[in-house]
TORKOL-4160 file (C-alpha; in steps of 0.2 Angstrom, whole numbers, padded with zeros to 4 digits, m for minus):
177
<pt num="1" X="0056" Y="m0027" Z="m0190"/>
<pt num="2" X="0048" Y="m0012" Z="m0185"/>
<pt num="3" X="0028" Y="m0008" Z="m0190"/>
<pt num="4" X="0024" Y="0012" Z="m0186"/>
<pt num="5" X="0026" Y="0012" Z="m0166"/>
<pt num="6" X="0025" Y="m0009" Z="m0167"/>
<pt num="7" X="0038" Y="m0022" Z="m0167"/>
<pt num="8" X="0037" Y="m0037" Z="m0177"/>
<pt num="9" X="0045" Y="m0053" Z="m0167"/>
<pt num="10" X="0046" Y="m0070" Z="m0174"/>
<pt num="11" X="0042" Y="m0084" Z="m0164"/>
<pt num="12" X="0045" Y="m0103" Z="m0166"/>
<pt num="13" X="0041" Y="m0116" Z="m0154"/>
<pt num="14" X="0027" Y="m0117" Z="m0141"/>
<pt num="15" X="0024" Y="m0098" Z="m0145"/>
<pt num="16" X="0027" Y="m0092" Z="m0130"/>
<pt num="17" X="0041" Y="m0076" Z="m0132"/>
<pt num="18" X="0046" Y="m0061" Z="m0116"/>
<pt num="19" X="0044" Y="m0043" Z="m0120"/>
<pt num="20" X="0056" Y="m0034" Z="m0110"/>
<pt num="21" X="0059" Y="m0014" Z="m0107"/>
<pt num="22" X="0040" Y="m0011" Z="m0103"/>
<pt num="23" X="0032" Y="0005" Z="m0094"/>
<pt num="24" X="0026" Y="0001" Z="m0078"/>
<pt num="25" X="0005" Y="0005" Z="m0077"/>
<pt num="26" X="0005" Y="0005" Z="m0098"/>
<pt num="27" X="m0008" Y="m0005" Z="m0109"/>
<pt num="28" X="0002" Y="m0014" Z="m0122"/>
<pt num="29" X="m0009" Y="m0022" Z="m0138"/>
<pt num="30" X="m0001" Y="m0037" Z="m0146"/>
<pt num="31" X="m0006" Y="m0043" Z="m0164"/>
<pt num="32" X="m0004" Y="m0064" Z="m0169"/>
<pt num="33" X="m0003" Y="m0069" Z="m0187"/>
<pt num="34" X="0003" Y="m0082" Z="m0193"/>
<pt num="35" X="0015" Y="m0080" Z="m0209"/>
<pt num="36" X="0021" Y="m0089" Z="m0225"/>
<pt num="37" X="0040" Y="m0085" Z="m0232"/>
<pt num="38" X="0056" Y="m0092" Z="m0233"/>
<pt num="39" X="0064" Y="m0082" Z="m0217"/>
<pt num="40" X="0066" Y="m0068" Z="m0229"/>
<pt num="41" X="0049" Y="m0062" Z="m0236"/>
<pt num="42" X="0037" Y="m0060" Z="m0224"/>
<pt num="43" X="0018" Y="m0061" Z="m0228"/>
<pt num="44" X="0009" Y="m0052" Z="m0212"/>
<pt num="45" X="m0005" Y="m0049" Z="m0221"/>
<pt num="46" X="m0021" Y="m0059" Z="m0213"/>
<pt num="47" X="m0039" Y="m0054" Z="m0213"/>
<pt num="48" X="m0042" Y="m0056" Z="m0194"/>
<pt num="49" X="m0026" Y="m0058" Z="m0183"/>
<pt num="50" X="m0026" Y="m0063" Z="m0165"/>
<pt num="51" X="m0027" Y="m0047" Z="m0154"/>
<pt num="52" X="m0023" Y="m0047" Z="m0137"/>
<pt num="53" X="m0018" Y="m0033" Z="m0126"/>
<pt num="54" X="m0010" Y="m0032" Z="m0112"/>
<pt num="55" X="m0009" Y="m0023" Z="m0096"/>
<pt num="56" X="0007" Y="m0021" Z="m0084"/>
<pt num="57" X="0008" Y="m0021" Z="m0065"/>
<pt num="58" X="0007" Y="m0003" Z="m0059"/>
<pt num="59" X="0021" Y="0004" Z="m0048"/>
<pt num="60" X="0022" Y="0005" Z="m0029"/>
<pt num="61" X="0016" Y="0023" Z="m0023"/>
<pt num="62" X="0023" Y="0032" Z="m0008"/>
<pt num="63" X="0016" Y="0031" Z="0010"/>
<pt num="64" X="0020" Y="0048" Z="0019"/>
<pt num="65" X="0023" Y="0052" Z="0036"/>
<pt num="66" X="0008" Y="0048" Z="0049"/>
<pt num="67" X="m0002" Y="0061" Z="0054"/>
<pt num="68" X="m0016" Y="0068" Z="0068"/>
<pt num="69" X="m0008" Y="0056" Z="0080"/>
<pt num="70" X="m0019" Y="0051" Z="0094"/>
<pt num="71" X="m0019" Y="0037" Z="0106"/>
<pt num="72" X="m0031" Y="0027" Z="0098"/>
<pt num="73" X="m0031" Y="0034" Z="0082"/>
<pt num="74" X="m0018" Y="0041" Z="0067"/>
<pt num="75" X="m0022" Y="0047" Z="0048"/>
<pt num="76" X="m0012" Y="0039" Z="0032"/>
<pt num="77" X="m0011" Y="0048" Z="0016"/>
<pt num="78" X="0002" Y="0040" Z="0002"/>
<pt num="79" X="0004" Y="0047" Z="m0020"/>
<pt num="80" X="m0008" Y="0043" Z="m0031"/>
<pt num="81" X="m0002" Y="0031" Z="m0043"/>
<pt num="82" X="m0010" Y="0034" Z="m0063"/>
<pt num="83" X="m0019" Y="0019" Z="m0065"/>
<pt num="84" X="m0025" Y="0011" Z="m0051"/>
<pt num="85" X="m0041" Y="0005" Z="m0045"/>
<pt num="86" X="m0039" Y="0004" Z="m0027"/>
<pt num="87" X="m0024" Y="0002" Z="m0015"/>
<pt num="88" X="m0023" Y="m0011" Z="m0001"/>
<pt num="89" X="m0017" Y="m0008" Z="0015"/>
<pt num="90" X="m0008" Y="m0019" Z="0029"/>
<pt num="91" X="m0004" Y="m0016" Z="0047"/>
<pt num="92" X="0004" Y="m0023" Z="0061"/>
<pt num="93" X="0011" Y="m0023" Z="0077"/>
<pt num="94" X="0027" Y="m0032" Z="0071"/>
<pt num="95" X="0038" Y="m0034" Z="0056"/>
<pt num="96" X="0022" Y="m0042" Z="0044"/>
<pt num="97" X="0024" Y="m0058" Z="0050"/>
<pt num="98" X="0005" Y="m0056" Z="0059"/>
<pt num="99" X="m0007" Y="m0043" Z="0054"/>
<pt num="100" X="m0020" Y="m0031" Z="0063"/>
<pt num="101" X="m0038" Y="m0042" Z="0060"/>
<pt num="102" X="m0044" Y="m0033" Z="0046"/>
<pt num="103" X="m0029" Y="m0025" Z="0038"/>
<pt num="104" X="m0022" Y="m0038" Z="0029"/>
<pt num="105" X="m0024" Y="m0031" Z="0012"/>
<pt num="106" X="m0037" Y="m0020" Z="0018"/>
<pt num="107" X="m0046" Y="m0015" Z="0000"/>
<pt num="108" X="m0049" Y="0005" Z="0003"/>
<pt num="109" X="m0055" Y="0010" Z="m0014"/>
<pt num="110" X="m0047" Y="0022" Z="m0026"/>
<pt num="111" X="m0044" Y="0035" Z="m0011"/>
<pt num="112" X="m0026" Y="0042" Z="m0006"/>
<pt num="113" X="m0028" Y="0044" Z="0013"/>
<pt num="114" X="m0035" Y="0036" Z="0027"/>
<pt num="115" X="m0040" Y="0035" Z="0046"/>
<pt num="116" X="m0037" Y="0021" Z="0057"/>
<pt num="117" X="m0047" Y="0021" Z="0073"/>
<pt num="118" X="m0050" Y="0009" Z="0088"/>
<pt num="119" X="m0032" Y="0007" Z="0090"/>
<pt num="120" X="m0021" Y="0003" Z="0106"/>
<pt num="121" X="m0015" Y="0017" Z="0116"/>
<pt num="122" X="0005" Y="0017" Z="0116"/>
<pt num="123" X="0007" Y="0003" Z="0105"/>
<pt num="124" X="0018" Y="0004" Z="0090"/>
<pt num="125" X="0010" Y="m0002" Z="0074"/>
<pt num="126" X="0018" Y="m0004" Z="0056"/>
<pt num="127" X="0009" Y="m0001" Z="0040"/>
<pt num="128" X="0013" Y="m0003" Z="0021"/>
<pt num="129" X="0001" Y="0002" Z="0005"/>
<pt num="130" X="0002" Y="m0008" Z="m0012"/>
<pt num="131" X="m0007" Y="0002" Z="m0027"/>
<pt num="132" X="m0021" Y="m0011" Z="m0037"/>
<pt num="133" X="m0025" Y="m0013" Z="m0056"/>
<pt num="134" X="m0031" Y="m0027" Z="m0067"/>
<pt num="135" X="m0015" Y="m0032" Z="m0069"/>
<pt num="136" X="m0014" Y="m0035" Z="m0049"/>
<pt num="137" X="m0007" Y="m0028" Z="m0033"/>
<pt num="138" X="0010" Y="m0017" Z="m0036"/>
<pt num="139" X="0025" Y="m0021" Z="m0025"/>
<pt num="140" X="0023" Y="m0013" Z="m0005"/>
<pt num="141" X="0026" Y="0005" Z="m0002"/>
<pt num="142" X="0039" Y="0008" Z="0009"/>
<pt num="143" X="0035" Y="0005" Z="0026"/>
<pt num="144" X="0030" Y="0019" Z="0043"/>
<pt num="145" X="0031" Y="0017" Z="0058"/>
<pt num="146" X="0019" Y="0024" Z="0070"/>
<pt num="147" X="0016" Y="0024" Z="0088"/>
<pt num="148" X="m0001" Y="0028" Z="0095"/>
<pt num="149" X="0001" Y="0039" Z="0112"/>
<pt num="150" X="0002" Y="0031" Z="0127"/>
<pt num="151" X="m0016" Y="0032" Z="0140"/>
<pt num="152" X="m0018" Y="0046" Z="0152"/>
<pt num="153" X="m0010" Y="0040" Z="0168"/>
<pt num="154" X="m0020" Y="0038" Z="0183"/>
<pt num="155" X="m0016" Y="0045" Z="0199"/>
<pt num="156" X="m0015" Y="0032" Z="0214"/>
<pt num="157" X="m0024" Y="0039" Z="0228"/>
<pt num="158" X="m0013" Y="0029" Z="0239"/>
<pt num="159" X="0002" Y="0038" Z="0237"/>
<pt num="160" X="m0003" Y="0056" Z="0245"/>
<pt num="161" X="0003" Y="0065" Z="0262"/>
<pt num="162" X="m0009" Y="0073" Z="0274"/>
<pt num="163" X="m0003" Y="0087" Z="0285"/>
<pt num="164" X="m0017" Y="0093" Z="0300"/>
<pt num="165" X="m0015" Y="0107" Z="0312"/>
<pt num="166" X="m0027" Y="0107" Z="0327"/>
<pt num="167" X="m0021" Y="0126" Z="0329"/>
<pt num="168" X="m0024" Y="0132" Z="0312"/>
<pt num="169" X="m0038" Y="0122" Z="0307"/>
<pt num="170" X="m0029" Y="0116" Z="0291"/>
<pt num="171" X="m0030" Y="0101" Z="0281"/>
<pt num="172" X="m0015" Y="0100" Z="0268"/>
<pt num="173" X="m0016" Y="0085" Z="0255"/>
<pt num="174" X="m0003" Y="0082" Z="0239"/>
<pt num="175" X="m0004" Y="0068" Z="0227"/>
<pt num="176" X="0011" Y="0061" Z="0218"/>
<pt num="177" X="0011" Y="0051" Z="0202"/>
């Protein structure tokens, strides 16, 4: 049976019942009454039925590309997903099965970017973002995969050749990498 934009749904049993075909990040309301009838006429009328609503788990937003690349430094930014209350953030230098201290479900607030600093130069770091609500944490974003840039390379200063002239008075010096 259909109420307005409700459903009615008889339960027997423990009381327990599976609502299927939800919206992700929607708030349902569900109504308990208990009734009297013969399978056929239904009494739903009941001063002060049971009233319970009900949340659903929000979907997973979108993590984009990395930007402001540095080498000990890069900037995150994902979608905004309608609901949420914060978003969580992992990083690692492998494939999740270790996190960065600090990033394991890193809680940022309700914010759609952010900047990791105080990173490794030239090390390659993975990161995913899950979307929050009261419900709980969506599933992970897909997952980048960024690669800080390597340090500056020092020069050796014993790799060099020295050419002197007594003639000219010349001193000729090259560095190689």
């Amino acid at each position: 049976d259909v109420i307005g934009v409700g459903k009615v749904v008889e339960i027997d049993g423990d009381g327990s019942f599976t609502v299927s075909g939800l919206t992700p990040g929607s708030l349902y309301y569900f109504s308990f009454f208990s009734y009297v009838g013969d399978g056929i006429i239904r009494d739903y009328l009941q001063a002060n039925p049971l009233v319970k609503s009900q949340a659903t788990l929000i979907p997973s937003t979108t993590l984009n590309a990395p930007t402001n690349l540095g080498q000990s430094s890069f900037d995150l930014s994902w979608s905004a997903v309608n609901g949420a209350t914060d978003y969580h953030l992992d990083v690692s230098t492998s494939d999740f099965t270790t996190l960065l201290d600090g990033y394991n479900g890193k809680s940022l607030g309700i914010v759609e970017s952010v900047t990791l600093s105080g990173l490794s130069s030239g090390t390659t770091f993975r990161a995913r973002v899950r979307a929050v609500n009261s419900v709980g944490a969506s599933p992970n974003s897909n997952e980048v995969t960024i690669v800080t840039i390597p340090a500056t390379p020092a020069i050796g200063l014993d790799k060099y050749i020295v050419a002197y002239s007594k003639r000219r008075r010349w001193l000729f010096s090259r560095y190689f990498l």
